[in-house]
C-alpha positions as CSV (number, residue, x, y, z in Angstrom):
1,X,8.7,-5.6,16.4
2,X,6.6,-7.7,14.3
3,X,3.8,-6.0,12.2
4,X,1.6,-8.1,10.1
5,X,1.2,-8.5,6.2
6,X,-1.2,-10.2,4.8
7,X,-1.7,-11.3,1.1
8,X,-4.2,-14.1,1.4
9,X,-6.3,-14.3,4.2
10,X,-8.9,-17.2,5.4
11,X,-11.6,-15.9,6.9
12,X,-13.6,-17.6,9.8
13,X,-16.7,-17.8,11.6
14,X,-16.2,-15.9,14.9
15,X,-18.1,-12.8,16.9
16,X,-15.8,-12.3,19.4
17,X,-14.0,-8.9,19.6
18,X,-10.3,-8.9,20.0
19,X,-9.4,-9.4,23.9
20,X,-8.3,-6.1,24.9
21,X,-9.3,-4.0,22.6
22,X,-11.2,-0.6,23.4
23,X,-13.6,1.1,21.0
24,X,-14.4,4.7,20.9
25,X,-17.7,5.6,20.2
26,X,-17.3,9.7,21.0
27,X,-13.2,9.2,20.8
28,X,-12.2,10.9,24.2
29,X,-9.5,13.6,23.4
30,X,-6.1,11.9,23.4
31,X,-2.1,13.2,23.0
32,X,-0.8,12.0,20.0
33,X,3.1,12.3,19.3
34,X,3.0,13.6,15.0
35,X,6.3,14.5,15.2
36,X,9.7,14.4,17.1
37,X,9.2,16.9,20.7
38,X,5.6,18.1,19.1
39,X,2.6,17.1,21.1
40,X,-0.6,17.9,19.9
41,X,-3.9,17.3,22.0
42,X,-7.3,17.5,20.3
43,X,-9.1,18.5,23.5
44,X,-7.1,22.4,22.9
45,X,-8.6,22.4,19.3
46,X,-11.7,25.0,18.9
47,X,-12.9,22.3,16.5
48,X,-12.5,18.7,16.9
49,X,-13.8,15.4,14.9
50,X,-16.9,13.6,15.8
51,X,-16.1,9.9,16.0
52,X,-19.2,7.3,16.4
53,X,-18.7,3.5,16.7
54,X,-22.1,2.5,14.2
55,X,-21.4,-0.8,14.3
56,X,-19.4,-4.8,14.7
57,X,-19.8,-7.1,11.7
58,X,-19.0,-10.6,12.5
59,X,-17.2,-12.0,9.8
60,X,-19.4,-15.4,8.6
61,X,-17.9,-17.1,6.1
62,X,-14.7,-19.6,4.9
63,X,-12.9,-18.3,2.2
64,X,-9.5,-18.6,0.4
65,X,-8.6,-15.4,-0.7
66,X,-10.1,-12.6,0.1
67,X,-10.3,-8.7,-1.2
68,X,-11.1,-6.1,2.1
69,X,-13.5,-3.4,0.2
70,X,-14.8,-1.9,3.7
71,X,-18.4,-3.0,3.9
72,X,-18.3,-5.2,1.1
73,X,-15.8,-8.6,1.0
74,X,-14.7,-9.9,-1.9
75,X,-13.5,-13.8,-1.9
76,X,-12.8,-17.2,-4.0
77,X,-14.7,-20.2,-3.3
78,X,-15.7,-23.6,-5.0
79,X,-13.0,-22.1,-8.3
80,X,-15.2,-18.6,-8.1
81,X,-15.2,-15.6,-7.0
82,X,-17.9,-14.3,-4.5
83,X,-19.2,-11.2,-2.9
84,X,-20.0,-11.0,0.5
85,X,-21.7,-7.8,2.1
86,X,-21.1,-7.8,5.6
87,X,-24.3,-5.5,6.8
88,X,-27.1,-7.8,4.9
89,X,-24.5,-11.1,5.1
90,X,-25.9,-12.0,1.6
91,X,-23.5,-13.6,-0.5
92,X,-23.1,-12.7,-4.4
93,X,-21.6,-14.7,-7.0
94,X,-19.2,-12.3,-9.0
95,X,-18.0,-14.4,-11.8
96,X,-17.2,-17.8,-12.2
97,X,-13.5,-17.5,-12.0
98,X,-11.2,-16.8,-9.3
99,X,-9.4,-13.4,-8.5
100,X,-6.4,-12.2,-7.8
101,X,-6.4,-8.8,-7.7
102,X,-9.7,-6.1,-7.5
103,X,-9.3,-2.6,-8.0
104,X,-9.8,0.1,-5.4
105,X,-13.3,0.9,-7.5
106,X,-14.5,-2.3,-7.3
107,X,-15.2,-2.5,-10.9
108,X,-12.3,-4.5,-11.9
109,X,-10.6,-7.5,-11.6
110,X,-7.5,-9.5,-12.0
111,X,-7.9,-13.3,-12.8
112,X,-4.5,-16.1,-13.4
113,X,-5.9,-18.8,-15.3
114,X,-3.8,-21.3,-17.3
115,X,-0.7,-19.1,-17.0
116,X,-2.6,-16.0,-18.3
117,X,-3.9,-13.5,-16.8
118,X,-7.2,-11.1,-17.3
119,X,-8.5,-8.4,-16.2
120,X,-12.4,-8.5,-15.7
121,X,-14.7,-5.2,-16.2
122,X,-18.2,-5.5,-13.9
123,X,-19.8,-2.8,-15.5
124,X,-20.0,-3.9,-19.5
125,X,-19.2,-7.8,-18.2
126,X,-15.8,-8.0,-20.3
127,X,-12.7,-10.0,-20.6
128,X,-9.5,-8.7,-21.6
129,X,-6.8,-11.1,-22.0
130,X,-3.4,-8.8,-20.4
131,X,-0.4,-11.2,-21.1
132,X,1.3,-14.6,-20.4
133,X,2.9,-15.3,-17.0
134,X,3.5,-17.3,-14.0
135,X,1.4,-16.9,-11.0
136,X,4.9,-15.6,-9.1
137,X,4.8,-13.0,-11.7
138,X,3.3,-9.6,-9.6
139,X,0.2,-8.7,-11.9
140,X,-1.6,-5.9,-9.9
141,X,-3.6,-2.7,-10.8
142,X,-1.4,0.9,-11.3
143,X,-3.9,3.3,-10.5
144,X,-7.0,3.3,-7.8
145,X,-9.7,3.1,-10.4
146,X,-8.2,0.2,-11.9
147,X,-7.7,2.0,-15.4
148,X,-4.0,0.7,-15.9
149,X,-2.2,-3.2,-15.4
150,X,1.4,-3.4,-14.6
151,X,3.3,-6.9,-14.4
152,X,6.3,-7.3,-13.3
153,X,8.0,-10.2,-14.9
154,X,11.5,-10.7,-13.2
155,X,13.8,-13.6,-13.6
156,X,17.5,-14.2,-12.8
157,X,18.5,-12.8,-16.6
158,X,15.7,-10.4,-17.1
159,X,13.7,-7.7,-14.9
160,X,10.6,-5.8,-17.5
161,X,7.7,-4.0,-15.9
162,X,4.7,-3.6,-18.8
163,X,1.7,-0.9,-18.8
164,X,-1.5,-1.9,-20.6
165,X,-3.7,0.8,-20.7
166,X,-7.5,-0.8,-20.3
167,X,-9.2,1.7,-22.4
168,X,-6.9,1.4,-25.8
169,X,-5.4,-1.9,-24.7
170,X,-1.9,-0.1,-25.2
171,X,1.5,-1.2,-24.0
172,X,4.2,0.0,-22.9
173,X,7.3,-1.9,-21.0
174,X,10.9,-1.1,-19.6
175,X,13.7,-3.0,-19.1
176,X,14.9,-2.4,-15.7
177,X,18.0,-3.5,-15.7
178,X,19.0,-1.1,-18.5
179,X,18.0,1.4,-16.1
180,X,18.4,0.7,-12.7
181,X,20.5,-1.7,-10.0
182,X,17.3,-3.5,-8.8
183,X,18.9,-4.1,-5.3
184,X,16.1,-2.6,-3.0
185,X,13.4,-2.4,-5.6
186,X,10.2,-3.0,-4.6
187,X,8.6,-5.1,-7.1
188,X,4.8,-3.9,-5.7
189,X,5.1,-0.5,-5.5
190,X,5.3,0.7,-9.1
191,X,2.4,3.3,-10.2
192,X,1.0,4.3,-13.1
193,X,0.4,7.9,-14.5
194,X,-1.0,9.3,-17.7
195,X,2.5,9.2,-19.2
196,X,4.3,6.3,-17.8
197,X,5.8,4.7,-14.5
198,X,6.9,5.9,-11.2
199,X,9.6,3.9,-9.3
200,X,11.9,4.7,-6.5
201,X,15.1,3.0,-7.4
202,X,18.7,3.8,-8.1
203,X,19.5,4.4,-11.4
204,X,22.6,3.4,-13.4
205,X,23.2,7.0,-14.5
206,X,22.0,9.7,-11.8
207,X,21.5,7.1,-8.7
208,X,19.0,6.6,-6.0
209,X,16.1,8.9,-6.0
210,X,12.4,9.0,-7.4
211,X,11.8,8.4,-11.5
212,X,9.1,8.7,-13.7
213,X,9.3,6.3,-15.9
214,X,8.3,7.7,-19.5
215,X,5.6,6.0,-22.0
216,X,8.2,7.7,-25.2
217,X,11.2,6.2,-23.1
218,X,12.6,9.2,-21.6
219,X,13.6,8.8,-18.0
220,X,12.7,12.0,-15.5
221,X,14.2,12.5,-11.8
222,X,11.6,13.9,-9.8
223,X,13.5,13.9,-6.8
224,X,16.9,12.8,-4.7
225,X,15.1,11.0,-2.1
226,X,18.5,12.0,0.0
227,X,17.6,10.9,3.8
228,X,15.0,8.7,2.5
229,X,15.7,5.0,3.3
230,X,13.4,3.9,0.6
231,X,9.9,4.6,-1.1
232,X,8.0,1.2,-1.0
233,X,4.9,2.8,-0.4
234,X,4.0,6.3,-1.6
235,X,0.9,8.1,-2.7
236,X,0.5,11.7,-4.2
237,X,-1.1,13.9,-2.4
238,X,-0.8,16.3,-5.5
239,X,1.4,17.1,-8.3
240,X,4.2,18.4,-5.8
241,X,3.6,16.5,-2.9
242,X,3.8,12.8,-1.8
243,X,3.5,11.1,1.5
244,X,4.8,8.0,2.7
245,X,6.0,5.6,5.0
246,X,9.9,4.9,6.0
247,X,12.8,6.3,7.7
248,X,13.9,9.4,7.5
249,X,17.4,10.5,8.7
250,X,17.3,7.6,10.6
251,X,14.3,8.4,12.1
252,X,11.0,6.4,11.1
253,X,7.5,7.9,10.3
254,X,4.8,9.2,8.4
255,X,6.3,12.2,6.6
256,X,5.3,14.3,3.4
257,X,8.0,15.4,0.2
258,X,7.7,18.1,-1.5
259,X,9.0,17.3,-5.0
260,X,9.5,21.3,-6.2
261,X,11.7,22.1,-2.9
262,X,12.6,19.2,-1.4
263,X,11.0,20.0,2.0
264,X,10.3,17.0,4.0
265,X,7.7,17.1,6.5
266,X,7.3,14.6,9.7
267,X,3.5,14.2,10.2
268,X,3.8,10.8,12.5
269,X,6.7,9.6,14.1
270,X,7.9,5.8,14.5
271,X,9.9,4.2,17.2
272,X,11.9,1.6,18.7
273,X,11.8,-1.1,21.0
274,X,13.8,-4.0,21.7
275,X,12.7,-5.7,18.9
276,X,13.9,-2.8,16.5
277,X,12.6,0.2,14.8
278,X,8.9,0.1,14.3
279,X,7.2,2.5,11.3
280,X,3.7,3.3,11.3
281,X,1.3,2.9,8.7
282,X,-1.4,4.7,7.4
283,X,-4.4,4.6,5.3
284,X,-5.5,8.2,3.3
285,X,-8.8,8.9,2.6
286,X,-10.1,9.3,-0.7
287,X,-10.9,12.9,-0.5
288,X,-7.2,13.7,1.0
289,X,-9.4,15.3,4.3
290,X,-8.0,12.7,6.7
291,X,-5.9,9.4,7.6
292,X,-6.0,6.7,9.5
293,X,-2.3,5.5,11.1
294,X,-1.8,3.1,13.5
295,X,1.0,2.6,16.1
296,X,1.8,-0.6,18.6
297,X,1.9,-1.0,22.0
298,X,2.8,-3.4,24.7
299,X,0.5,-5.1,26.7
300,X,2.3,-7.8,28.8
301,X,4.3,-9.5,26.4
302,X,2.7,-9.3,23.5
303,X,1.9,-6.2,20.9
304,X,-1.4,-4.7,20.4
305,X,-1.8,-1.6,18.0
306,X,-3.8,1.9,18.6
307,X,-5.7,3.0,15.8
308,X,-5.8,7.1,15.3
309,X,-7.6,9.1,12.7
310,X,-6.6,12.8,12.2
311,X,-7.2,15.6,9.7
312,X,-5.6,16.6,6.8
313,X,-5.3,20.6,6.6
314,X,-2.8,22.8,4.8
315,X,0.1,19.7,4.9
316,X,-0.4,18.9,8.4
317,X,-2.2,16.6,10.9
318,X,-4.7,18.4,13.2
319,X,-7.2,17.3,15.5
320,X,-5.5,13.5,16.0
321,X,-8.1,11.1,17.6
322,X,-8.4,7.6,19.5
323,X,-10.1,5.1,17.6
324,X,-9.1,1.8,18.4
325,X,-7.2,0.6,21.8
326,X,-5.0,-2.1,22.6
327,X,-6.6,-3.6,19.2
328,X,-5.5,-6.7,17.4
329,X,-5.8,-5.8,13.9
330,X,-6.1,-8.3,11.1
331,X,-2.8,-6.4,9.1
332,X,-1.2,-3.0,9.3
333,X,-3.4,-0.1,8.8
334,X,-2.7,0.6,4.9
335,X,-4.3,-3.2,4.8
336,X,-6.7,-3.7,7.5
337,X,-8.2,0.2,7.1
338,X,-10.8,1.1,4.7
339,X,-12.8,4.4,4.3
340,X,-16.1,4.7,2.2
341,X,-16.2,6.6,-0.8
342,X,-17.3,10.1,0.6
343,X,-14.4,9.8,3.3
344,X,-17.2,9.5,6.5
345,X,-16.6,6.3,7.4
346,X,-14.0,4.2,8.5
347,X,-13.9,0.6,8.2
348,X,-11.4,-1.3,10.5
349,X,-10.8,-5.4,10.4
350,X,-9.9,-7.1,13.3
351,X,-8.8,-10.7,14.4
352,X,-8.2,-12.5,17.6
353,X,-5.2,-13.5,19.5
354,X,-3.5,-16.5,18.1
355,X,-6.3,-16.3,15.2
356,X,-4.3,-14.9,11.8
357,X,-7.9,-14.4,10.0
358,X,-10.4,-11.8,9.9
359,X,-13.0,-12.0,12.4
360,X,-14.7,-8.8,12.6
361,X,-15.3,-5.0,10.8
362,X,-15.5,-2.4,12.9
363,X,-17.6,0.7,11.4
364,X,-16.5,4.7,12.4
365,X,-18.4,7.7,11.2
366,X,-16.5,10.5,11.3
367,X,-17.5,14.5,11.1
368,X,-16.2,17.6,11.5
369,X,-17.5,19.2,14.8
370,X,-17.7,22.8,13.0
């Protein structure tokens, strides 16, 4: 089936909630498949999460490009780039340069002007010039506070991915090709570390698997990835531990690697319909407590999505709850899902049908009934 992407977005004037769609303000108990023949039902849980629907922000303003940040939107207009809160619908002029790019902290971002590209600091109001490079050139943040650049500048001869380091305006850059066959590599999903690169890829010399890419050059296998079908999307959950999207085994999900044993862990599992094998997606919040993942659903003929949010505990996915049903989501979850900085609230964009711009944020808080 189809799921949406979005990498520019126009959003619209509109207060109409998606046709369909169901809201839970208490989320009723619901079953939840999180892995092959395991049912789980929060209603047998001693303990269970308190969901409340606070609020529907209509979406009231034209934009070109926007950056989701929950309860704040980030967009460019007039050649600028704007912020709009969507509570107080006041709108704040950031700087007077479009962005590209805005880091998961808010306090950075990425701007392409005159084939070059910068990266601009909120907090002490500084430019820093990052390199040369066309706009088709992925330019992007490596880490979630926006400490780290990496571009990706690949051509038909050449394939080089460069770390600047913000803070000492170091570099450090690889030549892919001297390392891997970049069939499959995804040219969005490198990371940065303290000490380098990660990449999923298949290397030249001990093949497919997941690398960490060294600042001093050395190259580091951190695991096999054998059953994986690839690692385009991947987060650490700690220095072991990863989670992320894909197929597994020929089975699709949400699942969890453990780098030190190899274990791999099924926490959501995927599907198929007639239009294929369908993966869901999911959105971690930033205390690692809980997720949001999203799966479709068929109403007449077309797809709608449910939105779940469960808890994170010991590796595994307890106390799964309804959110959203029958929605029509702006993108996939890992886009369209947001969570505050405390991890209470959820933040959830949605569109209407036929309508590929946002037209509303819904707001969850979400507790632990202890």
């Amino acid at each position: 089936m189809k799921r949406k992407w979005h990498g520019i977005a126009v959003l619209t004037l509109s207060s109409m909630l998606a046709a369909g769609c169901s809201l839970s303000g208490e989320a009723a108990p619901k079953t939840v498949t999180l892995s092959d023949n395991v049912k789980l039902e929060s209603a047998l849980d001693e303990n269970h999460l308190l969901i409340t629907h606070e609020a529907t922000f209509p979406i009231e303003i034209t934009a070109d490009y926007t950056g989701f940040k929950g309860n704040q939107l980030y967009f460019n207009q007039h050649n600028a780039m704007y912020k709009y809160d969507v509570e107080s619908k006041k709108e704040e002029k950031v700087m007077g340069t479009p962005f590209t790019s805005i880091s998961d902290d808010e306090q950075r971002a990425i701007s392409h002007i005159n084939e070059k590209f910068y990266v601009h600091d909120f907090q002490n109001g500084t430019k820093k010039f990052i390199g040369n490079a066309t706009e088709e050139w992925s330019t992007y943040f490596g880490d979630v506070k926006g400490s780290s650049v990496i571009q990706v500048k690949h051509t038909g001869e050449n394939f080089t991915v460069e770390k600047t380091v913000l803070e000492t305006g170091q570099k450090f850059s690889w030549d892919i090709y001297e390392i891997f066959n970049s069939d499959g590599i995804a040219i969005n999903s490198f990371q940065s570390s303290e000490e380098g690169i990660y990449i999923a890829g298949n290397s030249l010399k001990e093949g497919y698997g997941l690398y960490h890419l060294l600042d001093n050059g050395d190259v580091k296998k951190l695991s096999s990835l054998e059953g994986v079908n690839s690692m385009a999307r991947f987060q650490f959950l700690d220095e072991q531990t990863i989670i992320f999207n894909d197929e597994y085994k020929g089975k699709s999900g949400i699942y969890t690697l453990n780098l030190s044993t190899g274990d791999v862990t099924q926490l959501v599992a995927g599907g198929e319909d007639k239009e294929g094998i369908w993966v869901p997606f999911y959105k971690l919040s930033p205390d690692k407590s809980k997720i949001l993942f999203d799966t479709p659903v068929q109403v007449g003929k077309e797809y709608k999505t449910n939105v779940y949010v469960a808890e994170f505990v010991e590796g595994k996915l307890t106390k799964p709850a309804l959110l959203m049903q029958n929605a029509e989501l702006f993108a996939v979850i890992s886009e369209t899902g947001y969570w505050s900085d405390d991890s209470s609230k959820a933040y959830i964009s949605t569109t209407v049908p036929g309508n590929d711009k946002i037209d509303a944020i819904e707001v969850f808080k979400i507790e632990l009934d202890k």
